[in-house]
C-alpha positions as CSV (number, residue, x, y, z in Angstrom):
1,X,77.7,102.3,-16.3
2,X,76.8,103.0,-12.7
3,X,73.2,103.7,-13.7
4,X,72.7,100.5,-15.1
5,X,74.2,98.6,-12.2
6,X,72.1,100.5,-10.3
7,X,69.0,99.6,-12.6
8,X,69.9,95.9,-12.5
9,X,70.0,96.3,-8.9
10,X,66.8,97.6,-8.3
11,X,65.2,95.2,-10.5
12,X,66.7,92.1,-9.1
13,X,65.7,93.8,-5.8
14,X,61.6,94.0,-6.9
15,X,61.8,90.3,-8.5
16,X,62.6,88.7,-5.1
17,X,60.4,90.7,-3.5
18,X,57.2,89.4,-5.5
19,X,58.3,85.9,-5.4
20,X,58.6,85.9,-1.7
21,X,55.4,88.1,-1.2
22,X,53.7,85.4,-3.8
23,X,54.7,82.2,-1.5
24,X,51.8,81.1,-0.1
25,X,52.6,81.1,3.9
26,X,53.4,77.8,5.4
27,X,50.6,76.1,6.9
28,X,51.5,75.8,11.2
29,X,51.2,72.2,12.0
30,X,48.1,70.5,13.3
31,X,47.6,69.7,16.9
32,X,46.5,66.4,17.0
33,X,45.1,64.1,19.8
34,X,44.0,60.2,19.6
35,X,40.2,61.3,20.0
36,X,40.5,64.4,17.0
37,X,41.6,61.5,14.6
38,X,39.1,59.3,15.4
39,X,36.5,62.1,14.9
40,X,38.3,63.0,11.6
41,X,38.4,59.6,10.4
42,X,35.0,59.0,10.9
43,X,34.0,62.5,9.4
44,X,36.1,61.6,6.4
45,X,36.4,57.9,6.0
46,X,33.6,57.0,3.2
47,X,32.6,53.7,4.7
48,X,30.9,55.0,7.7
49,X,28.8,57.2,4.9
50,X,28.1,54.2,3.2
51,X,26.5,52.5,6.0
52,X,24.5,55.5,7.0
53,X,23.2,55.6,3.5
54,X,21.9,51.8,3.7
55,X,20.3,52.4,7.1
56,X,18.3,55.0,5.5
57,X,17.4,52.7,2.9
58,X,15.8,50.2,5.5
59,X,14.0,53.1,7.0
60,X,12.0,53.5,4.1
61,X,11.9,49.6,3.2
62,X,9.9,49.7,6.8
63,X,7.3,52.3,5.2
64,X,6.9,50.3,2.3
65,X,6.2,47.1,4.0
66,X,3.7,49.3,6.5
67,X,1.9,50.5,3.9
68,X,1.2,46.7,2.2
69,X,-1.5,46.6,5.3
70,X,-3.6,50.1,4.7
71,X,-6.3,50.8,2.0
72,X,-5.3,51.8,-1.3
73,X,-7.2,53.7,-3.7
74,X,-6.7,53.6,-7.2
75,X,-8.4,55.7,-10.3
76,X,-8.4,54.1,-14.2
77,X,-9.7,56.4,-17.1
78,X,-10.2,55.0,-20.3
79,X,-10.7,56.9,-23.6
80,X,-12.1,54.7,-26.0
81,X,-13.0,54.5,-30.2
82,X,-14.6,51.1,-31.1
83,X,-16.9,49.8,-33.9
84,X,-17.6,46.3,-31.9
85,X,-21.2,46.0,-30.2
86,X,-21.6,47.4,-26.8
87,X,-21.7,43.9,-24.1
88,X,-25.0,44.4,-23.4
89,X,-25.9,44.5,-26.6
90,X,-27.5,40.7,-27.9
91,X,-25.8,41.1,-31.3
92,X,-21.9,40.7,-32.3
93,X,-22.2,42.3,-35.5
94,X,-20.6,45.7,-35.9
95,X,-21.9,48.5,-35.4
96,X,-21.0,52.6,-36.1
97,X,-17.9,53.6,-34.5
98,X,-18.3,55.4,-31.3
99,X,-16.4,56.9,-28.7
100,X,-16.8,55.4,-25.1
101,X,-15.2,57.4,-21.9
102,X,-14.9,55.2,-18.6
103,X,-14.1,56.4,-14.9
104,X,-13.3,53.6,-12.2
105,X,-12.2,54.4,-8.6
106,X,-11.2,51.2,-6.9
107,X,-10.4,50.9,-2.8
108,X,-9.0,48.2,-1.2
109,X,-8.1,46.9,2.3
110,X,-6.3,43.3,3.3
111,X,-8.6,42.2,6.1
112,X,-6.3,38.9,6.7
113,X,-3.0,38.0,4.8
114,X,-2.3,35.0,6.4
115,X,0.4,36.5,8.4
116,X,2.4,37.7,5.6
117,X,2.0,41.3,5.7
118,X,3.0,41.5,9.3
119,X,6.2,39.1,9.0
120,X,7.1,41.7,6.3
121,X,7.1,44.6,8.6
122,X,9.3,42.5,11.2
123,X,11.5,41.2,8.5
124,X,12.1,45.2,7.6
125,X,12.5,46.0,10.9
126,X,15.0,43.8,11.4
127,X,16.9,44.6,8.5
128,X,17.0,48.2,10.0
129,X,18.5,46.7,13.5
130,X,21.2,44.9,11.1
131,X,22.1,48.1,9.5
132,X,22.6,50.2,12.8
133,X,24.7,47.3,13.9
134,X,26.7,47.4,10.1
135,X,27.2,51.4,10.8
136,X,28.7,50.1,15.0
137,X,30.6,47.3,13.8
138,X,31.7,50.1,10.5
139,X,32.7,53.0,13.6
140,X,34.6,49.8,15.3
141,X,36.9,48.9,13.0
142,X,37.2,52.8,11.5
143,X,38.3,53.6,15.0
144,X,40.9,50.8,15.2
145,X,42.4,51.8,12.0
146,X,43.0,55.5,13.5
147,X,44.1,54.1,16.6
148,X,46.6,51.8,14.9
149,X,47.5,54.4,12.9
150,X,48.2,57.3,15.2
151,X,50.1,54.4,17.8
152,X,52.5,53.6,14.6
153,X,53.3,57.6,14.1
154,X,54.1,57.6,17.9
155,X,56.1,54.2,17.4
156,X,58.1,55.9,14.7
157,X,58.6,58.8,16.6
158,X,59.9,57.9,19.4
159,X,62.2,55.5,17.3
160,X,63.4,59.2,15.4
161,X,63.7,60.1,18.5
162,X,66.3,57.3,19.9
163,X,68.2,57.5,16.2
164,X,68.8,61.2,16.8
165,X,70.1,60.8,20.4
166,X,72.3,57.8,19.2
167,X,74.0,60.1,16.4
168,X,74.8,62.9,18.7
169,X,76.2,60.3,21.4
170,X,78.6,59.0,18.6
171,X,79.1,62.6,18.1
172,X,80.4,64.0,21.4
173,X,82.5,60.6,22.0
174,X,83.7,60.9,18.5
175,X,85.0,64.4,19.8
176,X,86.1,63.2,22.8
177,X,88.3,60.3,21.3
178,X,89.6,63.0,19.0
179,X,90.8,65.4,21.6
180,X,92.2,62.1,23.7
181,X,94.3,61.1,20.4
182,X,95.6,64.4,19.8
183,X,97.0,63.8,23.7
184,X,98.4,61.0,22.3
185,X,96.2,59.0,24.7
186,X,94.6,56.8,22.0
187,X,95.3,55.2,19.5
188,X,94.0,56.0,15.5
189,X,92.2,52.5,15.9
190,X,89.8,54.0,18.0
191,X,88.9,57.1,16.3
192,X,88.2,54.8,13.1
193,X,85.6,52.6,15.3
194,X,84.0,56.1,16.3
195,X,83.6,57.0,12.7
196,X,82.3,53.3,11.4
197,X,79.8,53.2,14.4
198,X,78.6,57.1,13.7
199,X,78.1,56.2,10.1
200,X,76.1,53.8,10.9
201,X,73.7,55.1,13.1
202,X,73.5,57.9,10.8
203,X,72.2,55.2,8.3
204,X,69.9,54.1,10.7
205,X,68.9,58.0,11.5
206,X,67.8,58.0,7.8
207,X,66.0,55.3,8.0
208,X,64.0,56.4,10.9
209,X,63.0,59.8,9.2
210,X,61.7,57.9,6.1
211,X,59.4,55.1,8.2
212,X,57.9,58.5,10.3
213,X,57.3,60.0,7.5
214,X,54.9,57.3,6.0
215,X,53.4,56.6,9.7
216,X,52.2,60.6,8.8
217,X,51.2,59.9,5.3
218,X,49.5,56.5,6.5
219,X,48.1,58.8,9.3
220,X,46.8,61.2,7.0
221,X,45.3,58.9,4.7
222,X,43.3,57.3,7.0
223,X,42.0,60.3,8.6
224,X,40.9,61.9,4.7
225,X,43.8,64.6,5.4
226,X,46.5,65.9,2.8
227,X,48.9,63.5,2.6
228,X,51.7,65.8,3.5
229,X,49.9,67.6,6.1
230,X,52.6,68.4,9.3
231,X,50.6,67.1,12.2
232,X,52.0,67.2,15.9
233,X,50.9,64.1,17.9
234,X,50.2,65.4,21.0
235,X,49.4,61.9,23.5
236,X,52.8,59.9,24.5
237,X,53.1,56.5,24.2
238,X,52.3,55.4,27.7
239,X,51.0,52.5,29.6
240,X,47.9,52.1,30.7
241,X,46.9,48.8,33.5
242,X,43.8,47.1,31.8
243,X,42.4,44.9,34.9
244,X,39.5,42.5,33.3
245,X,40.3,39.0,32.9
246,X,40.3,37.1,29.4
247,X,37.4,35.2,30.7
248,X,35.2,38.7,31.6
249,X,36.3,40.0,28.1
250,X,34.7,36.9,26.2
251,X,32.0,37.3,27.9
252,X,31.3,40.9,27.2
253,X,32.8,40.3,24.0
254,X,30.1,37.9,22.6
255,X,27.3,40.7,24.7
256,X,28.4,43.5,22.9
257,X,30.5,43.0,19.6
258,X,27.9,44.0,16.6
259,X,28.5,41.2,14.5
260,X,27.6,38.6,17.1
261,X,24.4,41.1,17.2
262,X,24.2,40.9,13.5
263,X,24.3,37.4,12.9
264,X,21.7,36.3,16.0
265,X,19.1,39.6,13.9
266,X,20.1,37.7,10.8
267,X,18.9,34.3,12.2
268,X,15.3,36.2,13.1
269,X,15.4,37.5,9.7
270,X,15.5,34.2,8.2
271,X,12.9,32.6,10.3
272,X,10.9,35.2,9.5
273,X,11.3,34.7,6.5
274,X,9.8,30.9,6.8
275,X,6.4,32.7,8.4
276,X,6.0,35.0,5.3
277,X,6.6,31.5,3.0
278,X,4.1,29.6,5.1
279,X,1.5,32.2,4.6
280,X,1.3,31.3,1.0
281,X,-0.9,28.1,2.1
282,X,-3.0,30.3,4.3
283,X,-6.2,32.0,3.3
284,X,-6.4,35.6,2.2
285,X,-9.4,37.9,2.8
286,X,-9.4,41.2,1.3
287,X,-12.6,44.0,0.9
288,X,-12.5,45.6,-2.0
289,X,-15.0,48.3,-3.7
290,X,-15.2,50.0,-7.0
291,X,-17.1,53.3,-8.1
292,X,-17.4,53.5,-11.7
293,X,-18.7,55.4,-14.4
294,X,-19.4,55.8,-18.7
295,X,-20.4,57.9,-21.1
296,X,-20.2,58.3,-24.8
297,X,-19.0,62.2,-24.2
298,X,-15.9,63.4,-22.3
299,X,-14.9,62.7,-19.9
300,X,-17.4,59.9,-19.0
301,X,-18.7,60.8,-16.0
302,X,-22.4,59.7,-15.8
303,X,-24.2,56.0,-15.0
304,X,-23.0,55.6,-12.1
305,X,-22.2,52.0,-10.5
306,X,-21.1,50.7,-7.5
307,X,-19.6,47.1,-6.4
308,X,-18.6,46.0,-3.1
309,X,-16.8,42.7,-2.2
310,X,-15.7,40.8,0.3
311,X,-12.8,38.4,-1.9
312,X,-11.2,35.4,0.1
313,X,-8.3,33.4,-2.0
314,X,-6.9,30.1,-0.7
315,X,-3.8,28.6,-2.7
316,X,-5.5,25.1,-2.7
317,X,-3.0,23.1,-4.9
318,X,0.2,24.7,-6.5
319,X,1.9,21.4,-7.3
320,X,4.4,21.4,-3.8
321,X,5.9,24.9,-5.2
322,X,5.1,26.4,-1.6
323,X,6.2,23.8,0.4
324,X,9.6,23.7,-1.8
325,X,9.9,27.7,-1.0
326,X,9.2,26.9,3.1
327,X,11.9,24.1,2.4
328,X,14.4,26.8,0.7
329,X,13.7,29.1,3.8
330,X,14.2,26.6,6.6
331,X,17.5,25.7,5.1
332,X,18.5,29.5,4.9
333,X,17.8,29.8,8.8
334,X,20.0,26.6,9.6
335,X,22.9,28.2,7.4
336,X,22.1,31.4,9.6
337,X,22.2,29.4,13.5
338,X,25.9,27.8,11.5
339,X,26.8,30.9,11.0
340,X,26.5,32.4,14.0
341,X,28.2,29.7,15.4
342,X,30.9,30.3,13.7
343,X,31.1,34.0,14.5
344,X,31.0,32.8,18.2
345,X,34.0,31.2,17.8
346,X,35.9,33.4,15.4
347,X,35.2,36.8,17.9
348,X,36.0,34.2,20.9
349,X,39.5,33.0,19.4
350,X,40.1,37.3,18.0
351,X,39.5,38.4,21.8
352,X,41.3,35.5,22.9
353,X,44.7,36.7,20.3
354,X,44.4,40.2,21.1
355,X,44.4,39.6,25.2
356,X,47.0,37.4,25.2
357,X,49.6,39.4,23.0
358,X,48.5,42.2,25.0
359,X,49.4,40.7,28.4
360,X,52.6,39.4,26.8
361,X,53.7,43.1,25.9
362,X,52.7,44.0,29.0
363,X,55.5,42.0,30.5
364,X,58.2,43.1,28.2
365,X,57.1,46.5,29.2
366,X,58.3,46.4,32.8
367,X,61.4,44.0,31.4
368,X,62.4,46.5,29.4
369,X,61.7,49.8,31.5
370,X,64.8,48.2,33.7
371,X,66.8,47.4,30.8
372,X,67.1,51.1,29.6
373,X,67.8,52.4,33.5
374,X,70.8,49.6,33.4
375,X,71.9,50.2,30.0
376,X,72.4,54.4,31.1
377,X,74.0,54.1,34.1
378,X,76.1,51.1,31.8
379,X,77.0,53.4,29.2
380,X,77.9,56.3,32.0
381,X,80.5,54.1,33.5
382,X,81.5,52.9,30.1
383,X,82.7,56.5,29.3
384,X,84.3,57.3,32.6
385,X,86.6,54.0,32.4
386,X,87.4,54.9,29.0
387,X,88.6,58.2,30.0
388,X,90.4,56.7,32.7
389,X,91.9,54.6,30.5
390,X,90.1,51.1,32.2
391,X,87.9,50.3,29.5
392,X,88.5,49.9,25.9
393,X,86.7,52.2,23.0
394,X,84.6,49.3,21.9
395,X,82.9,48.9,25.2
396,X,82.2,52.4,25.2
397,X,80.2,51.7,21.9
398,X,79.0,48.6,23.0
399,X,77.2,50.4,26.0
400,X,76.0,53.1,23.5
401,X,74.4,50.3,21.2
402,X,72.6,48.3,23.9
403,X,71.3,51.4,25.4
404,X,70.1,52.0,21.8
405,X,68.4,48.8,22.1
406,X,67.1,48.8,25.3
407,X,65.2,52.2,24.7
408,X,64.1,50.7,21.1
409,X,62.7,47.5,22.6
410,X,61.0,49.6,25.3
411,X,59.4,51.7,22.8
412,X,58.6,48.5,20.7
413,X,56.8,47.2,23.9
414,X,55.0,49.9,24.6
415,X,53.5,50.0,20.8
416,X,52.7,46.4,20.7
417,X,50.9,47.0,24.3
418,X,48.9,49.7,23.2
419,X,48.0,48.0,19.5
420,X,47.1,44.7,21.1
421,X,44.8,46.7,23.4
422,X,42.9,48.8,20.6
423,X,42.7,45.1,19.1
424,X,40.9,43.8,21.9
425,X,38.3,47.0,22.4
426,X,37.5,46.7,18.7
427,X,37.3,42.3,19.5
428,X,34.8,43.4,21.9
429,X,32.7,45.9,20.4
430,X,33.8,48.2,23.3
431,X,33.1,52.3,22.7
C-alpha cells in the first residue's frame, strides 16, 4: 500500500513539473514612451503604407509622361500567304498563291505638341507633390491618433490610480471607526456610512480597472501591437506652457498644414489641365521615318526602302468638341479655387477649436492644482476633528470624496490640456 502511495506520489510530482516547465514564460512588459508609439504606429499602421505605395505610383506616372516627348522606335514583321495580285501589279485578277515576308522599322520624334506633352509632365509632377503631401497629412493624423491614444491610457491611469488611493482611505478610516466603536466612542451609524461609502468606491475601483484596460487595448491597436500586450507608460501627464497666440497659429497653420498644400497643388493640376485641353486646337509637328523591307523567302529581308517625313496635323474643325472639353476643364479649376476656399476656412475654424479648448483646460489646470492642495489639508483636519470628537463621520467622508474629486478633475484637466494640444499641432501640420 505504501508503494503505491509512493508511486502516485511521484507521478503527480513529474506531471506538475512538465506543465510548469511547458508554460511559456511571461512576457516582461514593454517600456513605452510617447515618441516609441508614434514610431510603432507609423511602422505598423497600414495607411501610411498605402500612401507610400501611391507616391511610387506617381513616380513612374512622371516617366511615363517623360517619355511621350523622346523618339520611339518600333519594328512590324509580317508573314504573309495570298493569292491576290501584288499592288504594283496592273491586273486584279488572281494570281498563284505566294508567300510574302515584310520587315518595317519605324522611328519617331514629336518636334511640337502644342504644349501638350509638356503640361503632361507638370500635371504628373504635381500629382507626385500631392502624394508626398497625402503621406504628411497621412503621418499627421497617424500621430494624433497615438498621441490621443497613449494621453487616454495615462488619463485612465492616473484615474486607477486615485480609485485605489480612495479605497484604501475608506479602508484605514473604516478601521479607525471600528477601533473608536469598540471604545464605545461611536456610534454603529457610523461604521455603516464607512462600509456604504467603501463599497462604493470599490465599485468605482472596478470601473477604473476595466476603462484602463481598453485605453491599453485601444493603445495597442493603434500601435499594430497584441491587443493584450502589458505595456508601461513611461511619460507623466504634465503640463507643458505653449506661448504662440491663436492669431500666429492660423497663420502658420494655413503655411504649413498639407491639405491647404494639397488643395492650392490641386488647383495647378486643374489648370494644367486646361493647357493640355487647349493644345488640342494647336498644330502638331512630328518627324517620322520608316526602313522597310520584303521578300517572297523568310524572313523578308531584301528590297530595301526608306521614307522620311516631316507630318504636321492641325484639328481644323471638330464640331466645338474641344472647346466643350476646355469648357469642362475651366469649370474643374473653379470647383478646385472653391475648394480650397473652403479648406481655408475649415483648418482656420479646426485651429481655432483646438486653441481655444486648449487655453480653456489650461485654466482649469491651475484651478484645480489648488483644489487638490485644499481638499488634503481639508480631509487632514477632517480626520483629526473626528477623532477628537468635533466633526461628524460624514464630514470625514465628505472631505475624502471632494479630495477624490479634486484630484479627478485635476487629472481630467490635465488630459483635456494635453489632447487639445496634440489637436492643434496636427490643425497645423506641425512635426
Amino acid at each position: 500500500m505504501k508503494l503505491h502511495s509512493t508511486y502516485f506520489k511521484t507521478t503527480f510530482l513529474s506531471i506538475l513539473t512538465f506543465l510548469a516547465l511547458s508554460q511559456p514564460a511571461f512576457a516582461q512588459p514593454i517600456d513605452l514612451s510617447l515618441d516609441d508609439s508614434i514610431a510603432l504606429t507609423f511602422k505598423n499602421n497600414p495607411a501610411l503604407q498605402i500612401a507610400a505605395a501611391r507616391e511610387e505610383q506617381t513616380v513612374w506616372a512622371i516617366k511615363e509622361a517623360q517619355s511621350n516627348k523622346k523618339a520611339s522606335l518600333d519594328f512590324t514583321h509580317i508573314d504573309l500567304r495570298s493569292d491576290a495580285p501584288h499592288s504594283w501589279q496592273p491586273t486584279l485578277s488572281s494570281v498563284d498563291a505566294y508567300n510574302y515576308f515584310s520587315n518595317t522599322l519605324t522611328a519617331s520624334i514629336p518636334l511640337y505638341t502644342g504644349g501638350k506633352v509638356e503640361n503632361s509632365i507638370k500635371q504628373a509632377q504635381l500629382g507626385q507633390e500631392n502624394s508626398q503631401l497625402e503621406i504628411a497629412a497621412t503621418k499627421n493624423n497617424l500621430k494624433l491618433e497615438s498621441r490621443q491614444g497613449y494621453y487616454q491610457a495615462l488619463q485612465s491611469q492616473l484615474l486607477l490610480e486615485i480609485a485605489k488611493q480612495t479605497v484604501a482611505d475608506f479602508k484605514v478610516h473604516l478601521n479607525h471607526v471600528l477601533d473608536m466603536f469598540d471604545k464605545g466612542v461611536v456610534p454603529w451609524h457610523d461604521v455603516l456610512q464607512t462600509k456604504v461609502k467603501l463599497a462604493n468606491a470599490e465599485n468605482t475601483l472596478v470601473k477604473a480597472q476595466n476603462d484602463y484596460n481598453l485605453a491599453i487595448y485601444r493603445l495597442n491597436k493603434t500601435m499594430g501591437l497584441p491587443l493584450h500586450s502589458e505595456i508601461n507608460l513611461t511619460e507623466p501627464l504634465i503640463y507643458q506652457q505653449f506661448t504662440l497666440s491663436q492669431d500666429d497659429v492660423i497663420t502658420f497653420g494655413l503655411d504649413h498644414r498639407p491639405e491647404m498644400r494639397q488643395q492650392q497643388t490641386t488647383v495647378k493640376i486643374r489648370e494644367t489641365q486646361v493647357n493640355i485641353t487647349r493644345s488640342e486646337n494647336r498644330p502638331k509637328v512630328m518627324l517620322k521615318g520608316t526602313v522597310a523591307w520584303d521578300d517572297t523567302d523568310f524572313a523578308g529581308t531584301k528590297n530595301e526602302d526608306s521614307t522620311a517625313m516631316l507630318i504636321t496635323q492641325l484639328n481644323v474643325f471638330d464640331s466645338g468638341n474641344t472647346d466643350a472639353k476646355i469648357k469642362q476643364a475651366q469649370s474643374e479649376v473653379l470647383a478646385a479655387k472653391e475648394q480650397a476656399r473652403q479648406t481655408h476656412d475649415d483648418i482656420s475654424l479646426e485651429i481655432s477649436d483646438a486653441y481655444l479648448n486648449m487655453r480653456e483646460a489650461e485654466k482649469r489646470i491651475s484651478t484645480n492644482k489648488v483644489a487638490v492642495e485644499e481638499a488634503s489639508v481639508n480631509f487632514e483636519i477632517a480626520q483629526k476633528a473626528y477623532s477628537a470628537g468635533v466633526d461628524t463621520n460624514l464630514d470625514v467622508m465628505d472631505a475624502e470624496l471632494a479630495l477624490t474629486q479634486a484630484k479627478t478633475n485635476y487629472t481630467n484637466s490635465l488630459f483635456d490640456y494635453n489632447i487639445s494640444k496634440a489637436r492643434l499641432d496636427k490643425a497645423i501640420g506641425s512635426n
